[in-house]
N, C-alpha and C positions, 0 to 999 in steps of 0.2 A: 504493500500500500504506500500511496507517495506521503511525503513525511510534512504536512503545513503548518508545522507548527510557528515557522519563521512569520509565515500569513497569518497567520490568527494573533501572535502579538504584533505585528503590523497594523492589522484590523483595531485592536483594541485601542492602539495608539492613536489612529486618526478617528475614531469614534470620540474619545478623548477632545482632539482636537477640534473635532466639529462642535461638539456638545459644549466644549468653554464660547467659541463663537458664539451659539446661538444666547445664550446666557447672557455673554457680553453683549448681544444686541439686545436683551431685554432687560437689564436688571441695573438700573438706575445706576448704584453704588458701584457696579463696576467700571460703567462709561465715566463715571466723575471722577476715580482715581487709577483712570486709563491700565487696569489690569489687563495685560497682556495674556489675549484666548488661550497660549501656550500653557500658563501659569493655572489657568482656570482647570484648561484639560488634564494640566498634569497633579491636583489634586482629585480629582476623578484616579487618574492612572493609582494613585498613592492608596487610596479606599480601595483599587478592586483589588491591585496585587497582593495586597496586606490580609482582605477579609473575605474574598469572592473565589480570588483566582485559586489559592489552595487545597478548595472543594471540588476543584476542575479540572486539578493534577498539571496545574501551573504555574511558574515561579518567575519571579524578576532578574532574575540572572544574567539573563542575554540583554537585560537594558543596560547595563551596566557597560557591559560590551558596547553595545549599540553607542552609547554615550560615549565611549573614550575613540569610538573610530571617525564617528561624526564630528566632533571636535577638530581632530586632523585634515579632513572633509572641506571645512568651514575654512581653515586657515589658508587652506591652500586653494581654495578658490577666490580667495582674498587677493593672495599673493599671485596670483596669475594674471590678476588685469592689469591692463598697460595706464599709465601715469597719465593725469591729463595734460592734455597738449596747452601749452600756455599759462600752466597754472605756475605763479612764481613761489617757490618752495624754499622754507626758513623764514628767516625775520623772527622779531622779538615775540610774537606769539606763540613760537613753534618753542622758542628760548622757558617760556614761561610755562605752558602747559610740560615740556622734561621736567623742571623742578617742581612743578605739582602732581606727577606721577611721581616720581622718587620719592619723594614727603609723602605720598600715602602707603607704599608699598615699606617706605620704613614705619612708620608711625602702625600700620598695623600689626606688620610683625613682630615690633617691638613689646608692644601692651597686650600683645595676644599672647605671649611669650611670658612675659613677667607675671600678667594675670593669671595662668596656668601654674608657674613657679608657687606663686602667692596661693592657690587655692590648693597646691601639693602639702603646701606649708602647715595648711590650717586645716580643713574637712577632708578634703582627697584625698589622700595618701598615695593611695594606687592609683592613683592619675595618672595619663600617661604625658608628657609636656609637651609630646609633639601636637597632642588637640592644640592649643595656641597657634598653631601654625591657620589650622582650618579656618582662623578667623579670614588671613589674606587669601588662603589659594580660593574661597567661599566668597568672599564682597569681594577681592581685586580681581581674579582671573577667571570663577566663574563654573559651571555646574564639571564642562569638559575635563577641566585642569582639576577641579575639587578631588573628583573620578581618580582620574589615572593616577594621580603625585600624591593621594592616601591609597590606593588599591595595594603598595608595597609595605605599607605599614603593617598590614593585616599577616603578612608572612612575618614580622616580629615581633607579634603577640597583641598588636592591637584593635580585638576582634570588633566586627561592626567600624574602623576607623572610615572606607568610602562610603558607609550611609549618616557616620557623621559629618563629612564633607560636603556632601550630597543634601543634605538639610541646613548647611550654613552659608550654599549660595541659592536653595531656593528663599530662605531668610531673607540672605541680599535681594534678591528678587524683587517683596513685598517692601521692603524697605525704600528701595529705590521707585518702585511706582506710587505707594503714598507717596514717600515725600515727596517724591519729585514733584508733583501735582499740588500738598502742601508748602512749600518753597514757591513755587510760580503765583500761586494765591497769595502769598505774604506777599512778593515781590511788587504785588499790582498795587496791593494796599497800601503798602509804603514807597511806592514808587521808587522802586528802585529798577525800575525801566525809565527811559524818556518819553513823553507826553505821546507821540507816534506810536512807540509800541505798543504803549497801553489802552491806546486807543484802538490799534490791527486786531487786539488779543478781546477786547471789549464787544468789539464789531462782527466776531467770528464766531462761531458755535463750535465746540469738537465733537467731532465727528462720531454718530453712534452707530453708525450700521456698517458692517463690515463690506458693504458695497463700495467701489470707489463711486465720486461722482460725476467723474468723467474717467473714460477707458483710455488708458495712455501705454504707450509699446513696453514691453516690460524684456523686450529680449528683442535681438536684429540677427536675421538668418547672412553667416557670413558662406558658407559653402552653398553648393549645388543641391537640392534635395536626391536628383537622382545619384550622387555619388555616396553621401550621408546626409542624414539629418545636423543640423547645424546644434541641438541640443546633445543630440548621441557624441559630434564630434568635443565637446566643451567636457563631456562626463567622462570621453576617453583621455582629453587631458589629466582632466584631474587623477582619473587614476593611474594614468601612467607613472605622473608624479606622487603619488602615493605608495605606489609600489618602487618607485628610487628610495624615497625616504625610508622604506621598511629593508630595503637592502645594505643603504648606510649603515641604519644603526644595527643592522645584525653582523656586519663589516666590525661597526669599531666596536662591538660586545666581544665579539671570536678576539680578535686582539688584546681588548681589556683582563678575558680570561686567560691570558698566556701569564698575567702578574701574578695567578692566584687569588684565592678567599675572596682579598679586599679588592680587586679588580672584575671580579663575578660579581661580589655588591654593589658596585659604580654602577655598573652596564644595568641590572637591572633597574636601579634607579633610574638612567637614564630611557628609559622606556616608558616612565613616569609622564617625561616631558620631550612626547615624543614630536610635538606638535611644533616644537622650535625647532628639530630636522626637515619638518615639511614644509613651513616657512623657508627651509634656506632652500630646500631642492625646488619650489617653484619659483622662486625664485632663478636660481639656473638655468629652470627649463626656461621662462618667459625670455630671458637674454639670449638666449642658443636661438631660441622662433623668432625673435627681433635680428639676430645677426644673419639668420636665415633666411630675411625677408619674408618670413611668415606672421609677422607678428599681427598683421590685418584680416587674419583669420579670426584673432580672439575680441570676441566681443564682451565688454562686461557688463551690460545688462544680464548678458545669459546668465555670465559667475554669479552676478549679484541674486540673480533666483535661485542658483545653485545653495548659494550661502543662506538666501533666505529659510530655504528647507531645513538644510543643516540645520541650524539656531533653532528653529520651530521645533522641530524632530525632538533635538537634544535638551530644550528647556523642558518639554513634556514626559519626554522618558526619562529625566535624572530625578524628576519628583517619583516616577512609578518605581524607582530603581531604589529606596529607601526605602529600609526594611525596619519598621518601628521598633519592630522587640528588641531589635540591637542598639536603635541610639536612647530607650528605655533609662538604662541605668548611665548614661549624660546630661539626661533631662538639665538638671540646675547648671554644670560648666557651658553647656550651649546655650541659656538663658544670659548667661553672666558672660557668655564671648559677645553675642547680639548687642546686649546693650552695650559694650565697648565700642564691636562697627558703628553704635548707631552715634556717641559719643564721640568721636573721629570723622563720619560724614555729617552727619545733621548740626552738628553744631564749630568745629572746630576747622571743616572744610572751607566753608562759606566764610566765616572771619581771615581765614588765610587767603582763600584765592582774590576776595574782593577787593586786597590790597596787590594781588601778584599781577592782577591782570591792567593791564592800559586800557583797553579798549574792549568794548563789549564783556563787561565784566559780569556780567549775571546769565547771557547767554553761555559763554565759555565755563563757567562754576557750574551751570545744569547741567553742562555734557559730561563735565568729571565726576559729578556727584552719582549722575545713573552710572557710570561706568567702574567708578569706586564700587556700588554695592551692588550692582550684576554685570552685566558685559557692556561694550561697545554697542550694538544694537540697542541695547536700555536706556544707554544716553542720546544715542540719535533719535531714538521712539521720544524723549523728554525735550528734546532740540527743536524737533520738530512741530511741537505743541506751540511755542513761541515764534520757530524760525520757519512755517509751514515749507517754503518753498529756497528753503538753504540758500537766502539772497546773500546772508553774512560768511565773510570766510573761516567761520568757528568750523565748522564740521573738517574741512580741506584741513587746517590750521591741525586739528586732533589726530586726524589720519597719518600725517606724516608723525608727529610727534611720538605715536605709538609705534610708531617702525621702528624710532631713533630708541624709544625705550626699551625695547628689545633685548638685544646685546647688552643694554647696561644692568638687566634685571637679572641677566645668569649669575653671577656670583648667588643671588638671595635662593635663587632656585635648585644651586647646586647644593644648598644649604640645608633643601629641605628634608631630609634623611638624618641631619646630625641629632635631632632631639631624638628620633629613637633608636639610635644607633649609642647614644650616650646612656641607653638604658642596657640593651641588649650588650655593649659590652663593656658596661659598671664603667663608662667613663666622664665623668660629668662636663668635664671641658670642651666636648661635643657642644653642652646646648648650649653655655655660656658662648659657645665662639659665635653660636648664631645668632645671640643677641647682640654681639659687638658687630659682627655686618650689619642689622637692621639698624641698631644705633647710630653706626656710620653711616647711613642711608641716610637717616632722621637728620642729625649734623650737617652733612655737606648740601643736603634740600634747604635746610634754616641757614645757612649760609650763602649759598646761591639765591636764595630770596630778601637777604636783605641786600644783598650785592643790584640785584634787578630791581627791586619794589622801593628801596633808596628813600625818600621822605615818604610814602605810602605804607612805610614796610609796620610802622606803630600808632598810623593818623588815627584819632578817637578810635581809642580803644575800649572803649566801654560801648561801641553799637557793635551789632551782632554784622551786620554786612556794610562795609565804608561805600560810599558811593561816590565819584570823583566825579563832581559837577561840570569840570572845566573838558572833562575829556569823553564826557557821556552826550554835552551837546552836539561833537562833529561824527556821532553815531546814527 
């Protein structure tokens, strides 16, 4: 008999996804604090796997899977479209949004870290410290990364650690769609927009029905149909480049294991965050098809519906892929990490960036804020609420900024393995070393911003968001 089981959780998944939709189109509360159908389907998904599917001789396992490949999926259909033509890249925006990724990716790992230390200290005992970490790979990088870079923890004893990961960026999730929607409402009311915006944002309705209201191309056919489909030809990219990435890193694993022990522990870490190999190999591929004179093949609308899937797919199935009974006995340190994110983005973001930023300072602060507590998509979904038709160069300005932070964020990611590696071999100087990189993180971002933000960097300290009159007028 043919085996659908692949289909039937498939099926589940977009049942899911349809069913948060129609919801979202009817249910006041969700259109007001623009919950993403994804979110909605995927606590469906989270109820059936946990209370339904068990009776039916089915289990969430394979989401887990599904999540960490999708993830990979996403990044590389990113990294595949070609650069816009004309668009001038760098300048002091691109300068300012680095140092406010860096300052959260320390600041989180720092207090998710310590917090953990401190609640080992006092209640937990047998706490394991690398939960701390789950505060950033869960609000900074998101349900994909949560997955894979705790999925190894579990192989050294810390059982349930990816459905704790896995519940600390569906957290970010809900985090980042209230507030992001409560930040936009303070914003109006204290004007902390100029008279124009507040006026586009007043005049405008957001939008409730998942129909657009006008049909707009969402993809351009660059090949022949009778040679291939122009969609088939974009999914063979991607996996071709998917399948380099997966030979890389089984490339530099075979090598890693010629050191021994600690060189078989690297490598499988490095599997963790496999998602920064398939970023560099689409990368290669895209330059080899430019050098090729191919590169007029690739269209990024397609990617971009490539991508849009991904995202969809993976926000839905990483909530079905939590497995309650295991993050059961976390309950209170997952309580007590949230309100840290939420203490770091809601309140201590918005005081920092509305001094970091020149210009468009409360457009630029909403993209980092969704992005801080779920993905880049979460902050464009929140961008777009204000910036409906990306007139301002916030979004352009974020996209490159997030390439440049890339390469700078492996050090914290090669990190992520020392908290329980410091347990698994009684060494404690493991997790202390990783609070001295986030610290460093923390430092050189508070450095670099008084460096850039200069008389802005302390102006009224006592309001919760500076608003720079003189520079919000030629906005």
């Amino acid at each position: 008999m043919v085996d659908f089981t692949f289909i039937i959780h498939f099926a589940v998944i977009a049942i899911g996804l349809l069913l948060g939709v129609f919801l979202r189109n009817k249910i006041r509360f969700l259109q007001k604090f623009l919950i993403p159908a994804s979110i909605i389907g995927g606590f469906f998904l989270l109820v059936f796997y946990n209370y339904i599917a068990p009776h039916l001789g089915l289990t969430n396992e394979m989401l887990g899977t599904l999540v960490y490949h999708l993830l990979n999926i996403s990044f590389i259909s990113m990294m595949l479209r070609l650069p816009a033509e004309g668009k001038k890249r760098g300048g002091p925006a691109v300068r300012q949004n680095v140092v406010a990724l860096i300052g959260q990716y320390g600041l989180q790992t720092l207090l998710g870290l310590l917090v953990a230390y401190l609640m080992m200290a006092t209640f937990a005992p047998d706490l394991f410290p690398a939960i701390g970490l789950s505060l950033t790979l869960g609000f900074e990088l998101g349900p994909g990364q949560a997955y894979s870079m705790t999925l190894p923890w579990e192989g050294m004893g810390f059982t349930g650690a990816s459905s704790v990961g896995l519940t600390m960026a569906a957290s970010g999730f809900i985090v980042g769609s209230v507030g992001g929607v409560i930040l936009i409402n303070i914003a109006i009311r204290r004007k902390w927009l100029s008279d124009e915006q507040i006026s586009k944002l007043r005049s405008s309705s957001v939008r409730t029905s998942f129909l657009a209201d006008e049909h707009k191309p969402g993809a351009l056919l660059t090949t022949n149909g009778e040679a291939i489909d122009s969609l088939t030809y974009h999914a063979c990219l991607v996996g071709l480049t998917y399948l380099l990435s997966y030979l890389l890193l089984s490339g530099i694993s075979l090598l890693l294991g010629l050191a021994g022990p600690m060189g078989t522990q690297l490598a499988e870490s490095l599997w963790g965050i496999n998602f920064v190999f398939s970023v560099f190999c689409a990368v290669i591929v895209r330059r080899i098809m430019c050098a090729l004179n191919l590169g007029r093949s690739i269209d990024n609308l397609t990617l971009n519906r490539i991508n849009g899937l991904s995202v969809d797919l993976t926000v839905c199935a990483s909530l079905g892929a939590i497995t309650v009974s295991l993050i059961a006995q976390y309950w209170l340190p997952i309580i007590i990490l949230i309100g840290v994110g939420i203490l770091i983005t809601c309140f201590l973001l918005p005081w920092f960036c509305s001094r970091l930023y020149s210009d468009n300072q409360f457009y630029r602060t909403l993209i980092l804020f969704g992005t801080s507590t779920g993905t880049l998509p979460t902050g464009l979904s929140l961008l777009r609420v204000v910036d409906p038709d990306f007139e301002t160069p916030v979004a352009e300005d974020f996209a490159v900024a997030t390439g440049i932070m890339l390469p700078l964020a492996i050090p914290i990611i090669l990190c992520v393995n020392m908290p329980m590696l410091s347990i698994t071999q009684n060494n404690p100087s493991l997790f202390w070393i990783t609070v001295a990189v986030s610290a460093a993180y923390a430092l050189i971002s508070l450095g670099l911003y008084i460096a850039i933000a200069k008389k802005r960097s302390f102006a009224d300290r006592s309001k919760f968001f500076f608003v720079d009159r003189a520079t919000r007028q030629g906005e």
